[in-house]
C-alpha positions in Angstrom: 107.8 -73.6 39.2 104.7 -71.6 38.2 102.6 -71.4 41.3 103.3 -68.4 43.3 104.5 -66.6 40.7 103.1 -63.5 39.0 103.2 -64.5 35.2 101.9 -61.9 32.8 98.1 -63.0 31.6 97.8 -65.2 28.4 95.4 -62.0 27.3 97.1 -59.5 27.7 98.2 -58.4 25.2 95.5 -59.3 23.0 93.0 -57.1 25.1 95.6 -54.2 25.1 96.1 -54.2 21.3 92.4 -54.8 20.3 93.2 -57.7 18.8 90.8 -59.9 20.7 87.6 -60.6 19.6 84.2 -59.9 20.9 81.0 -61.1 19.8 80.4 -57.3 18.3 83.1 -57.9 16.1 81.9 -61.3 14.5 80.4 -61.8 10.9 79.0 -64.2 8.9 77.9 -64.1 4.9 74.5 -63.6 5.4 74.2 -62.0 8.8 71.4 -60.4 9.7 70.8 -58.2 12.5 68.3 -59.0 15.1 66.2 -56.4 18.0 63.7 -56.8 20.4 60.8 -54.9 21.3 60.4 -54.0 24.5 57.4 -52.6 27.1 57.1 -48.9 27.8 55.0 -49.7 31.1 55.5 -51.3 34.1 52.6 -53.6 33.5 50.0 -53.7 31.7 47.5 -56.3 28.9 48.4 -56.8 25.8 45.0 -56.4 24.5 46.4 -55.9 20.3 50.1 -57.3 19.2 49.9 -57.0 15.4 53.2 -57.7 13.5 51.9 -58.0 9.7 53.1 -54.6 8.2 56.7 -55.2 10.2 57.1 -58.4 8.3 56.2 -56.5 4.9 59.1 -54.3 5.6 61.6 -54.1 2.8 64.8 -56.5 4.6 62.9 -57.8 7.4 63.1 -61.9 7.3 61.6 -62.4 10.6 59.4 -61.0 13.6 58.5 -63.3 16.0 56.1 -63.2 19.3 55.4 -65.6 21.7 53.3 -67.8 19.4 55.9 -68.0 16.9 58.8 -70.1 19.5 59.3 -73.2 18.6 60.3 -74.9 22.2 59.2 -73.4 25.4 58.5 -70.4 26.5 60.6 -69.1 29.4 63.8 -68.9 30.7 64.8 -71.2 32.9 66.8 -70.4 36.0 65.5 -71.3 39.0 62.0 -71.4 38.9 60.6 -71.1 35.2 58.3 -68.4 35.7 60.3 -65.7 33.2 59.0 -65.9 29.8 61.6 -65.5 26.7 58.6 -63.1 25.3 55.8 -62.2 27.1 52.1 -63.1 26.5 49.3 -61.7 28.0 50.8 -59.2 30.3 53.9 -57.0 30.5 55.2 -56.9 34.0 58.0 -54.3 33.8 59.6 -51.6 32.0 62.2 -52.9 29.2 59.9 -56.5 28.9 60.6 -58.4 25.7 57.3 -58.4 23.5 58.7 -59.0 20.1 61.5 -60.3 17.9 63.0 -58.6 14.3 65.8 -59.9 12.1 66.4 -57.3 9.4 69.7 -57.5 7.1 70.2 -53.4 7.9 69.9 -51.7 11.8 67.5 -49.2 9.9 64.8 -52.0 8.8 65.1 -53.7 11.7 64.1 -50.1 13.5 61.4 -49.3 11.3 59.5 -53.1 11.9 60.0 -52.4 15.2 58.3 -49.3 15.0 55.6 -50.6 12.2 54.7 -53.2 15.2 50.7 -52.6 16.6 51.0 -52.8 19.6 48.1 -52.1 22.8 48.7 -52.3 25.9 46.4 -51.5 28.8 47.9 -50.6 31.8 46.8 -52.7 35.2 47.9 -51.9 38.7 51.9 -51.9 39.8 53.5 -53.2 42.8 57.1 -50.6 42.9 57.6 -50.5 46.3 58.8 -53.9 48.2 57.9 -53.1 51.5 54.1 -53.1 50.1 54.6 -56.9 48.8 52.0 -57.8 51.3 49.6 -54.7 51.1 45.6 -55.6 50.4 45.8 -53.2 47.6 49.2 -54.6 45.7 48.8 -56.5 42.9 49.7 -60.2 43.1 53.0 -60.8 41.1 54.0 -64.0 42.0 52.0 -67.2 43.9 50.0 -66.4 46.2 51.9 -63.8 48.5 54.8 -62.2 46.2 57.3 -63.9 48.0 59.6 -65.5 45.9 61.7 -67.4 48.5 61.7 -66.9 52.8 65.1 -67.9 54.2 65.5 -68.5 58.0 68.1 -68.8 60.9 67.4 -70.4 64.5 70.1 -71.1 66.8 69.3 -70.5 70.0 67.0 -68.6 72.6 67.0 -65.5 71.3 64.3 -63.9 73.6 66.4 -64.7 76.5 69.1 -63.7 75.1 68.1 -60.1 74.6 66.5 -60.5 78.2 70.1 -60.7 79.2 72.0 -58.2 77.1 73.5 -55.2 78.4 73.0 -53.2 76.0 70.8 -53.4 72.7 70.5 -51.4 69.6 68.3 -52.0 66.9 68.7 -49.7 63.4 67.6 -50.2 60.0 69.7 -49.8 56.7 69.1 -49.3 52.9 70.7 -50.1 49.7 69.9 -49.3 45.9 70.3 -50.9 42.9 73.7 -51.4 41.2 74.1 -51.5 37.7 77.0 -54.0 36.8 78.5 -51.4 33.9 80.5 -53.7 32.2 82.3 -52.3 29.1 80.9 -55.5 27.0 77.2 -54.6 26.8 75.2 -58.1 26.6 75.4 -59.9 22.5 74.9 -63.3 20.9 75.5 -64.5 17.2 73.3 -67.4 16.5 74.3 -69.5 13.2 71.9 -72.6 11.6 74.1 -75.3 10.6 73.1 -77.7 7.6 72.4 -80.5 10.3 69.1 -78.3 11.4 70.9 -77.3 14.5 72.2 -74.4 15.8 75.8 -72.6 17.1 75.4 -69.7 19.3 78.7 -67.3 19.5 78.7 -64.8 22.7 79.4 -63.4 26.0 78.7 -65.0 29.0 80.1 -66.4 32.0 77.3 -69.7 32.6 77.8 -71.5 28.8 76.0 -74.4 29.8 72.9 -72.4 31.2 72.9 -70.5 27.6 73.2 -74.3 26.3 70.1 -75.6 28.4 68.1 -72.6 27.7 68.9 -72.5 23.6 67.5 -76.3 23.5 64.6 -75.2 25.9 63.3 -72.2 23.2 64.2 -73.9 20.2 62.7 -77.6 21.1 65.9 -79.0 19.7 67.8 -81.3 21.4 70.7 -80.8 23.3 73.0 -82.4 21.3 72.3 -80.5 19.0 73.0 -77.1 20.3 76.6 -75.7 20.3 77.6 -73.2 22.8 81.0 -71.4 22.4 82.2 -68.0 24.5 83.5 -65.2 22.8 85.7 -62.9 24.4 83.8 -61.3 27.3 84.2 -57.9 28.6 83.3 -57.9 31.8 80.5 -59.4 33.6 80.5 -59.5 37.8 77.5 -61.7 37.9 75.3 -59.7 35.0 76.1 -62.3 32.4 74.9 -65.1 34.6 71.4 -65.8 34.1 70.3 -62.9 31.2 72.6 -64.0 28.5 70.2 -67.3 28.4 67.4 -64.8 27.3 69.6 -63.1 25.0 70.9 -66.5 23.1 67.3 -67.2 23.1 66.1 -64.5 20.9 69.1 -64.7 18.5 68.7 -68.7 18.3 64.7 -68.3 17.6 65.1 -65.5 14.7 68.1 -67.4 13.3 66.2 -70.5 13.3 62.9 -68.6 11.3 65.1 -66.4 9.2 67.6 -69.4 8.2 70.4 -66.7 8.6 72.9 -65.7 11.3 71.6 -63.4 13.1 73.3 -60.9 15.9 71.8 -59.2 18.7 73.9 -57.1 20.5 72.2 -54.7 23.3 73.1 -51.4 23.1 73.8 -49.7 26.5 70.7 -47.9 27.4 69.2 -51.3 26.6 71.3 -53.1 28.3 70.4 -50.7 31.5 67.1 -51.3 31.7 66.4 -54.7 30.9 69.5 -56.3 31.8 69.5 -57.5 35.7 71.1 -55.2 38.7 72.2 -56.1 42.4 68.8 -56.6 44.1 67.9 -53.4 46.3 67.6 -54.3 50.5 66.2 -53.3 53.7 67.8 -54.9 56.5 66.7 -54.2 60.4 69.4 -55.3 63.0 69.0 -55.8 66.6 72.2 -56.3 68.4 72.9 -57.3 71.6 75.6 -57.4 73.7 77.1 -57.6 77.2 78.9 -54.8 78.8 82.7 -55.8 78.3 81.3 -56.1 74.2 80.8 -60.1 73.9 77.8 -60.3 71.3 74.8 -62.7 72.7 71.8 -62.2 70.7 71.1 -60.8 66.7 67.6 -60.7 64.9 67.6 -59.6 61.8 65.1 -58.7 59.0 66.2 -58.9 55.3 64.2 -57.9 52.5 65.5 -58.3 49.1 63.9 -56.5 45.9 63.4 -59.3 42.9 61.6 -57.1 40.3 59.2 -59.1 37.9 60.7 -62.5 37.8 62.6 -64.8 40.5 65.4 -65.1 38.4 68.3 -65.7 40.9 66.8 -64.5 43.8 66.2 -67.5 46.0 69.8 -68.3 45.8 71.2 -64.5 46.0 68.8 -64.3 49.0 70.1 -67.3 50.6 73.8 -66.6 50.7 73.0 -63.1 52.0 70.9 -64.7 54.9 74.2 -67.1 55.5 76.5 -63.9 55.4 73.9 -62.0 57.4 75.5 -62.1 61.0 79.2 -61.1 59.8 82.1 -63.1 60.9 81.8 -63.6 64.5 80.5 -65.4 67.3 76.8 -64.8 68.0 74.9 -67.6 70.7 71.1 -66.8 69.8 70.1 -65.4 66.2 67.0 -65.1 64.1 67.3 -64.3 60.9 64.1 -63.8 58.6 64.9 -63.1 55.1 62.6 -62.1 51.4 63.0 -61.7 48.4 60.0 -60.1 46.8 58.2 -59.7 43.3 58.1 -56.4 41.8 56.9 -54.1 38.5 60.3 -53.4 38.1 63.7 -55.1 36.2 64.3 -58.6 37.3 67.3 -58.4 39.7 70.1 -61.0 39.3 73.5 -62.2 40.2 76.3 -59.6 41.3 79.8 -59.7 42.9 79.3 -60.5 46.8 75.5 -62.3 45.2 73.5 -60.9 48.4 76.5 -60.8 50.5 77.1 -57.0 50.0 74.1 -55.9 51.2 73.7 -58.0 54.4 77.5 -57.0 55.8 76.9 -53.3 55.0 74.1 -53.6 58.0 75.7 -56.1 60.3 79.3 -54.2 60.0 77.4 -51.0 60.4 75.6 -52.4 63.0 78.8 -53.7 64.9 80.1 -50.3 65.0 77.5 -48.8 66.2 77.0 -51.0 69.2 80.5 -50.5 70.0 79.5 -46.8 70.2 77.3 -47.5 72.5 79.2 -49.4 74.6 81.6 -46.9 74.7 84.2 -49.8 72.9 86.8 -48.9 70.1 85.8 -50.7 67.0 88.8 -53.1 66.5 88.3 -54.0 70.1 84.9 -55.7 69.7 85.8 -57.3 66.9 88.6 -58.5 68.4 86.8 -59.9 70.9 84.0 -61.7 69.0 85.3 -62.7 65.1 85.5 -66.1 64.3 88.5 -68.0 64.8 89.6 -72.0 64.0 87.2 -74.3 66.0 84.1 -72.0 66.2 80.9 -72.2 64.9 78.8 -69.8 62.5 75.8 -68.7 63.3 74.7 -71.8 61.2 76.6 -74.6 63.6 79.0 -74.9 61.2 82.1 -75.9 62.9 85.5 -74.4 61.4 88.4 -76.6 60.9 91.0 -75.3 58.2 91.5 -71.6 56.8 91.0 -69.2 59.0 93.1 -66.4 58.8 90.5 -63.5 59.6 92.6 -62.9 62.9 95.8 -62.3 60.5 94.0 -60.2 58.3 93.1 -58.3 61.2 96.7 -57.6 62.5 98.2 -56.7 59.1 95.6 -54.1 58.2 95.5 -52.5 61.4 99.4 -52.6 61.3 100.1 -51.9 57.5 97.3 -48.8 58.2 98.7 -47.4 61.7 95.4 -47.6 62.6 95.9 -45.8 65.9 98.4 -44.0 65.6 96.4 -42.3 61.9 92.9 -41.8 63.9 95.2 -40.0 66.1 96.4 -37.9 63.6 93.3 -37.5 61.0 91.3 -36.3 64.3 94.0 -33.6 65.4 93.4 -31.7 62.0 90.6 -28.5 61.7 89.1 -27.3 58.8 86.2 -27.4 57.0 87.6 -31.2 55.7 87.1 -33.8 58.6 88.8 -37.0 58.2 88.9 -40.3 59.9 88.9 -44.4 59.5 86.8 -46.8 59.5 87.0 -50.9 59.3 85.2 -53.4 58.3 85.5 -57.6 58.8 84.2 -59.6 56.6 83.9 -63.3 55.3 82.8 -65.0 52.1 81.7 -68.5 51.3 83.2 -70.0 48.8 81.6 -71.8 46.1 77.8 -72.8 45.6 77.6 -73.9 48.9 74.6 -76.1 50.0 72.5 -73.7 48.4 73.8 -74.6 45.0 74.6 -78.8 45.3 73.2 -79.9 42.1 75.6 -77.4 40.5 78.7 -77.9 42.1 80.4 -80.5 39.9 83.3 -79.5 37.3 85.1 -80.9 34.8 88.9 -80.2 32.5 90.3 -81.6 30.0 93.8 -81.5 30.0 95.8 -83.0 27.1 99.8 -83.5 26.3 100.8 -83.2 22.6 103.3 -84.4 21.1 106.1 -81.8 21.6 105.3 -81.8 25.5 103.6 -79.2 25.2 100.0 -79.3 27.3 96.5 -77.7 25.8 93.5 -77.7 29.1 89.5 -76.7 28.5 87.3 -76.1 31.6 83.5 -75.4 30.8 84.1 -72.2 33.4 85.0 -69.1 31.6 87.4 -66.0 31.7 85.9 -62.9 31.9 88.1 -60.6 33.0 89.4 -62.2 35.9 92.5 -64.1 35.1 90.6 -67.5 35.3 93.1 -68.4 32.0 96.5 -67.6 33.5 95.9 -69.2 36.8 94.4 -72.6 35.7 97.4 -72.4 33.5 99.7 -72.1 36.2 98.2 -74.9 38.7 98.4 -77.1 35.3 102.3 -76.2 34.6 102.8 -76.6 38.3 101.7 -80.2 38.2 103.6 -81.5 35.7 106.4 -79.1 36.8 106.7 -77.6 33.5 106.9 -74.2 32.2 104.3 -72.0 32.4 105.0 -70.7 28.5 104.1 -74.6 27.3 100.3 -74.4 28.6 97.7 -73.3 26.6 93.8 -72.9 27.4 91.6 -73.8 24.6 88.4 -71.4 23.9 84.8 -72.3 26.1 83.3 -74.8 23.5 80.0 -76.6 24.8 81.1 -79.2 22.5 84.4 -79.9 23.4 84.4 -78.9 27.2 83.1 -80.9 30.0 80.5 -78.7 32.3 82.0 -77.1 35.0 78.9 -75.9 36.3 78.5 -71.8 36.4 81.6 -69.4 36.6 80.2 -67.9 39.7 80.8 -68.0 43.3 84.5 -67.2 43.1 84.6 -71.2 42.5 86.5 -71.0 39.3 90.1 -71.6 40.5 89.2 -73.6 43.6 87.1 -76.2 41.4 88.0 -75.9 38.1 91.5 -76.2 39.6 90.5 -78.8 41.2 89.7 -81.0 38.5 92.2 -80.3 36.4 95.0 -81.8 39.1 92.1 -84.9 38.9 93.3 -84.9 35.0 96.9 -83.8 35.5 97.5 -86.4 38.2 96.3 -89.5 36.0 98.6 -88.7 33.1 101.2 -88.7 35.4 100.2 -91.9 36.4 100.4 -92.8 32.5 103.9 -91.1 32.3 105.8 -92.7 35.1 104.6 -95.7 34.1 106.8 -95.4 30.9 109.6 -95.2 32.8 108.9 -96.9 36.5 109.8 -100.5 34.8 113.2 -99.6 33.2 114.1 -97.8 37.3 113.1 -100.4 39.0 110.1 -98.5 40.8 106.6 -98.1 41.0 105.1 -95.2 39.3 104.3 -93.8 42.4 107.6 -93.5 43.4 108.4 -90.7 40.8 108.0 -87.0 41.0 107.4 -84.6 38.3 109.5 -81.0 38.5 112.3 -79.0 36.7 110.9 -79.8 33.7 111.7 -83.7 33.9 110.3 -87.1 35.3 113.1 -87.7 38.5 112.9 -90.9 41.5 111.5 -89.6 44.3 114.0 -91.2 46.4 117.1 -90.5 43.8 116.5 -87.4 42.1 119.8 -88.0 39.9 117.8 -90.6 38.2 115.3 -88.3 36.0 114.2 -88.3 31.9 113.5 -84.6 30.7 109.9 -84.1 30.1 110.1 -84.0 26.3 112.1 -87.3 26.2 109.2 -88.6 28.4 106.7 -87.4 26.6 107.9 -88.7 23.3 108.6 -92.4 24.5 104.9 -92.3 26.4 103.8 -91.5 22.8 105.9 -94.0 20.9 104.3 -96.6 23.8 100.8 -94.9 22.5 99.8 -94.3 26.1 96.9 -92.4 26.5 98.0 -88.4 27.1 94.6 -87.3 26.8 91.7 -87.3 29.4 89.1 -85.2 31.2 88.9 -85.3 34.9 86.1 -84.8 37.0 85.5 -83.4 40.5 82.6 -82.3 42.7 82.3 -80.0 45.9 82.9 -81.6 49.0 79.7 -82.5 50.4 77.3 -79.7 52.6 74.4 -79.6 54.5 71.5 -77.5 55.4 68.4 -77.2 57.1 65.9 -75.0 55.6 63.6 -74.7 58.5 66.4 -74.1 61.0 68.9 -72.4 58.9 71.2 -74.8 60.5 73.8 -77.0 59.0 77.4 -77.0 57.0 76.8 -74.3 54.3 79.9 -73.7 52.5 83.1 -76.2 51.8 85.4 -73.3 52.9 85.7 -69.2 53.6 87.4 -66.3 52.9 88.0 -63.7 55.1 89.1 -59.7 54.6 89.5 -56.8 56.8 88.8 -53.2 55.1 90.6 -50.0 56.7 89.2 -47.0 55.0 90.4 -43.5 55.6 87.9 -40.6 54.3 87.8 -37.3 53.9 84.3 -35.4 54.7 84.0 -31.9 53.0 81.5 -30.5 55.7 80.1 -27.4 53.3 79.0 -29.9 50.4 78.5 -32.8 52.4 81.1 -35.0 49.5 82.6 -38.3 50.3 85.8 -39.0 49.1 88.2 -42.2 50.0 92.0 -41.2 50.3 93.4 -44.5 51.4 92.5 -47.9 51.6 94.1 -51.2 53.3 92.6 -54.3 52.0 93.6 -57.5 53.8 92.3 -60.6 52.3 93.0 -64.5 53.2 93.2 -66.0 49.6 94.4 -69.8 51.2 97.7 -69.4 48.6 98.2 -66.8 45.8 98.4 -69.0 42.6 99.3 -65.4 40.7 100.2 -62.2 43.3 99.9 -59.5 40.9 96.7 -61.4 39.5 95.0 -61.1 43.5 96.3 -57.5 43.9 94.7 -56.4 41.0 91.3 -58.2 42.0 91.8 -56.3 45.6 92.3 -53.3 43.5 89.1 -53.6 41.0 87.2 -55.0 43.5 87.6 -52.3 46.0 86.9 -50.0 43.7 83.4 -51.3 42.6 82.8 -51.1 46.3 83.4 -47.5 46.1 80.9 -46.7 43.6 78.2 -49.0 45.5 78.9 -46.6 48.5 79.3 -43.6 47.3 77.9 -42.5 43.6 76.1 -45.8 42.0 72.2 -45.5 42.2 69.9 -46.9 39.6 66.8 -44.8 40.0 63.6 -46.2 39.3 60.9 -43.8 39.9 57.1 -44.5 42.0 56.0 -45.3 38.3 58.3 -47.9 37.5 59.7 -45.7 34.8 63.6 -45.9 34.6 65.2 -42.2 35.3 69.0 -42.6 34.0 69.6 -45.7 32.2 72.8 -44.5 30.4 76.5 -44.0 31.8 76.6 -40.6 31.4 73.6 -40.2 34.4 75.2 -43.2 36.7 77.9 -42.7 38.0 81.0 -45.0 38.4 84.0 -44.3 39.9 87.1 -43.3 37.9 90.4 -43.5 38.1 90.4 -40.2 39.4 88.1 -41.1 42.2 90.1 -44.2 42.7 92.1 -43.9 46.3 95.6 -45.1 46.6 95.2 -49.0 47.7 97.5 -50.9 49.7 96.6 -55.0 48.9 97.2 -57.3 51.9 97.7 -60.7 50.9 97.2 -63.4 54.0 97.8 -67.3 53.0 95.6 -69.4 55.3 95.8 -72.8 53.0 92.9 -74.6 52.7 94.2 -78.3 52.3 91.4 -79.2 49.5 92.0 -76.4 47.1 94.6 -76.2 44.6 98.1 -76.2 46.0 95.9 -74.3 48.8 94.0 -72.0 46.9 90.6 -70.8 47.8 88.7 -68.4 45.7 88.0 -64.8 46.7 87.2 -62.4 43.6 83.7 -61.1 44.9 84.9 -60.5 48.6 86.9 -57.2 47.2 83.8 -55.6 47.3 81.5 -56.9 49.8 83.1 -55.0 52.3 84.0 -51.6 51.6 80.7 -49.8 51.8 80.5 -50.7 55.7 84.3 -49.6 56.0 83.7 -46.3 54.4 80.5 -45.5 56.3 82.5 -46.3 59.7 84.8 -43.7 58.8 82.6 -41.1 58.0 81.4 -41.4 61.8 85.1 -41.0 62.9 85.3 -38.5 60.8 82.1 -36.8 61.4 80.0 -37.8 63.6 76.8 -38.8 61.2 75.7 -42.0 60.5 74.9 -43.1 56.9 72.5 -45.8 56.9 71.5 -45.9 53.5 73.2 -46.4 50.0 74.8 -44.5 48.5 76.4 -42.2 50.7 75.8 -39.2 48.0 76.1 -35.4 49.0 72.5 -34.9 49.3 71.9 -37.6 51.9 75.5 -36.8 53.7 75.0 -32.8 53.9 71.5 -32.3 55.4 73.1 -35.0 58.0 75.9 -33.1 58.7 73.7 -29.7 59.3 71.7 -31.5 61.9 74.6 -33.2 63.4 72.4 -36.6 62.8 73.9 -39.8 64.4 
């Protein structure tokens, strides 16, 4: 009844109007307005921090420093080295160092600005690949290494010993900045009770929950978390918007005001986290006829000052490191580093993106060498039901990369266009390029203490249904599809659903909304919910038929005997007898991740519940006189397990694919040797518009994965994760070059094309 179908989002029409509310557009009687003063250098003593003519300031009620927090502290996410304010040293550019609550954004500026402040510079550490240098500072422990992931299957010397053919290359990507149109913002309210209500955006409320009762030393139960309509995030309101519901809950608490702090964008651009910059060095091997037998590979991840996410973004890129395919002997050796620069975070793809740009790079490559069409050695090696990942883990259920394989090389013409594209002269060379891909779904075994969720689902008494999941919307649709698997359960319609706001208080934890695990969990325990009230229902009526409640099915809007569907009560008329009974219509359900495995000295074991599988066709045209990039078409296959909303996965293929543009073609953060920011505003970074937006053709395969709900598996970060590879591919059909490192901008592309570089 609802599943399957492509409803119009629940908002909509709020977001189209403006009549939605964001945390910007909150007030309170007595708000006052809160900033934060940052670090100029990339690190450096604080030898003076003297705040006593910023407090005299006329309409300043607070300025805090590190002395003056309550709780602890740091920032907890998952190791607690990142302070909410620093003390004793700054460690990058954009550091928190102070706190002001002011009732006017003038006052506020001039205490920041009346603030002493000395800071004496030390040595940096900007480049990773000096982590282990004599002369580089030591940022973290005792080596800068903030986590060291490995793989091991196999013999991998002997395997290379064997290989026909080897190639071993190196590739490079930069920061990306997540740009969402929401910069980051929090509203933070005393109640009476001594406690404290925090309104904002975010993605993780019951991080910001944890964290609030960690800085303010009050207990949890005392700390209300409630999401505010967020615009945008893709991972950057993850971990951050802890620190930022920090500073707004500390100031609140001093000045006994509400206080908002909302970042404003250049701000937001250099304090906030990015995707972590890489180097990864692949050697491939292979035999002659193109069967893979050996990979090593070498990942190093930029962290920046603080761990943050890294361990965890680190590990899922070392998982996604050898691609999708069959691979008998592998060492992987992976690190994520400390650095004098921003603290890197979560992003769509969460180490993924990186990782498949050099393997599917990589892949091509080889087949070059090999003399092999691209789609033939992929052919010949991706994984397929009953294989094993590089990590042993055996796959039994949802794999439909093979189908995703067919349809974009059939939807595209693949051939048949190279063909064509390659019989064209000009100046303008053209070609395709593909990419294969897979993403893990869910936390994985790197995330098992997390991976637990919870809904509430609730029938009133007019049959119509309200639902609360502690995940959050965001942009994504989250709202309209948890809504649908909820109507599809009780077989109602979709219009009689309704999600309640994100409310610490009055929504189970659902762990983070990350990992594309929103609809396959959340959804998950929501069916838990739905499937008991059912129970409840059908017992209303499974005396007076003569059944057992089991025996009736809920559809069409009515309660009807499985085995005599004649015999059915409409839903309303159910609904109203259950509560004239007073049977409980109210209850949260609970579910966790099915159970993973992993072996941390190995790198062997079970490490996500299910995958998701895409294949990127790319055709690009290559202006050989300026050395520009530009995408003209795109065919994005992706195996989604079942479509809960069509239009809803089209349009995340669409936005997806286009983030992936701008991580391979114009999207570079630029940090200089200094550690000094160089265009931390929109106007110097470039994101792709709709102008440089390609004409997409969305492929949607249905592999159903039998755990998820009514088949669904999440996929909204795999848009992404594999477009940079595809577009890089075609740029050698096109051109002959080889672009190794991100982004593929005119300056990197035309000296390339000059030399004829491969």
């Amino acid at each position: 009844m609802a599943v399957g179908k492509s409803v119009v989002r629940v908002d909509a029409r709020s977001k189209a109007t403006g009549k939605a509310v964001y945390v910007a557009d909150m007030f309170m009687p007595g708000m006052l307005i809160g900033k934060v003063l940052r670090s100029e250098f990339p690190r450096g003593k604080i030898v003076r921090l003297d705040v006593k003519k910023a407090r005299s300031i006329h309409g300043v009620h607070a300025v805090l420093t590190a002395d003056d927090i309550p709780g602890k502290n740091v920032c907890h996410v998952v190791f607690e080295d990142m302070p909410l304010l620093a003390t004793g040293e700054v460690r990058y550019v954009g550091e928190p160092i102070a706190l002001i609550a002011a009732e006017t954004e003038a006052a506020a500026q001039l205490a920041i600005e009346a603030v002493e402040l000395d800071i004496e510079p030390l040595g940096i550490l900007i480049d990773p690949e000096k982590y282990n240098s004599p002369d580089s500072p030591i940022l973290f422990g005792e080596d800068n290494i903030f986590a060291h992931h490995k793989i091991r299957r196999g013999d991998i010397e002997n395997a290379f010993a064997q290989s026909d053919t080897i190639i071993e290359r190196v590739y490079r990507t930069t920061y990306q900045e997540h740009a969402y149109l929401e910069t980051q913002g929090m509203l933070a309210v005393p109640t009476a009770e001594g406690g404290i209500d925090v309104y904002g955006t975010m993605q993780c409320p019951f991080y910001v929950h944890g964290a609030v009762s960690d800085v303010t030393g009050l207990a949890q139960s005392r700390v209300r978390i409630v999401q505010t309509t967020t615009g945008g995030a893709f991972g950057g309101k993850e971990d951050v918007p802890s620190l930022v519901a920090g500073w707004a809950s500390v100031l609140a608490l001093a000045a006994k005001r509400p206080v908002k702090l909302i970042l404003g964008r250049t701000e937001d651009f250099v304090s906030m986290s990015k995707r972590h910059p890489s180097r990864v060095e692949v050697k491939l091997g292979a035999t002659k006829d193109g069967k893979l037998t050996a990979a090593g590979i070498d990942i190093l991840f930029d962290g920046g000052a603080y761990a943050t996410l890294s361990p965890v973004v680190l590990w899922r890129g070392t998982v996604h490191s050898c691609g999708p395919y069959r691979i008998p002997a592998v060492r992987v050796d992976a690190r994520a580093v400390a650095t004098n620069k921003v603290p890197c975070g979560a992003y769509r793809g969460f180490g993924s993106p990186q990782t498949l740009f050099a393997i599917e790079s990589a892949i091509d490559e080889l087949a070059e060498k090999i003399g092999m069409d691209p789609v033939r050695i992929r052919e010949i090696n991706h994984l397929r039901r009953g294989d094993e990942t590089v990590t042993g883990q055996k796959l039994g259920e949802s794999v439909g990369l093979q189908e995703c394989l067919e349809r974009a090389i059939t939807e595209s013409d693949y051939y048949n266009l190279r063909e064509k594209l390659h019989g064209r002269n000009g100046p303008v060379k053209r070609g395709v390029g593909i990419s294969t891909i897979f993403y893990g779904v869910g936390l994985g075994a790197g995330g098992t203490h997390f991976a637990r969720s919870g809904a509430y689902v609730g029938i009133q008494p007019d049959g119509s249904v309200q639902f609360a999941v502690g995940t959050t919307e965001m942009g994504q649709g989250m709202r309209t599809v948890l809504g649908q698997i909820v109507a599809e359960a009780f077989g109602i319609p979709f219009e009689r659903v309704y999600c309640l706001p994100v409310d610490s208080s009055r929504v189970p934890d659902s762990g983070p909304t990350v990992a594309s695990r929103a609809t396959t969990m959340s959804g998950r325990a929501i069916l838990v919910a739905c499937s008991t009230l059912k129970g409840n229902l059908a017992g209303v009526i499974a005396p007076e038929w003569g059944v057992s409640p089991k025996a009736i099915t809920f559809g069409e809007n009515c309660a009807f005997r499985t085995d005599n569907p004649a015999k059915r009560i409409s839903w309303n008329d159910l609904v109203e007898r259950a509560f004239a009974q007073k049977v409980v219509l109210t209850i949260v359900g609970y579910d966790s991740s099915p159970p993973t495995s992993w072996d941390e000295d190995s790198g062997q074991g079970d490490a996500y519940v299910i995958y998701a599988w895409a294949v990127n066709v790319a055709q690009v045209a290559v202006d050989t006189r300026t050395g520009v990039v530009r995408v003209e078409k795109l065919w994005a296959a992706h195996d989604v397990g079942k479509a809960i909303n069509p239009t809803l996965v089209e349009g995340q293929i669409e936005g997806g694919s286009v983030q992936g543009l701008g991580y391979a073609l114009t999207e570079e953060y630029i940090i200089d040797k200094n550690g000094i920011p160089m265009n931390p505003r929109l106007s110097f970074y470039h994101i792709p518009t709709t102008v440089d937006a390609p004409e997409i053709h969305p492929i949607i395969v249905e592999s159903a994965y039998s755990e998820g709900p009514f088949g669904a598996k999440g996929f909204g970060e795999q848009p992404l994760m594999g477009i940079a590879p595809a577009v890089a591919n075609a740029v050698f059909d096109a051109a002959g070059i080889r672009l190794r490192e991100q982004p593929f901008l005119p300056e990197r592309v035309w000296p390339k094309l000059k030399k004829g570089a491969r």
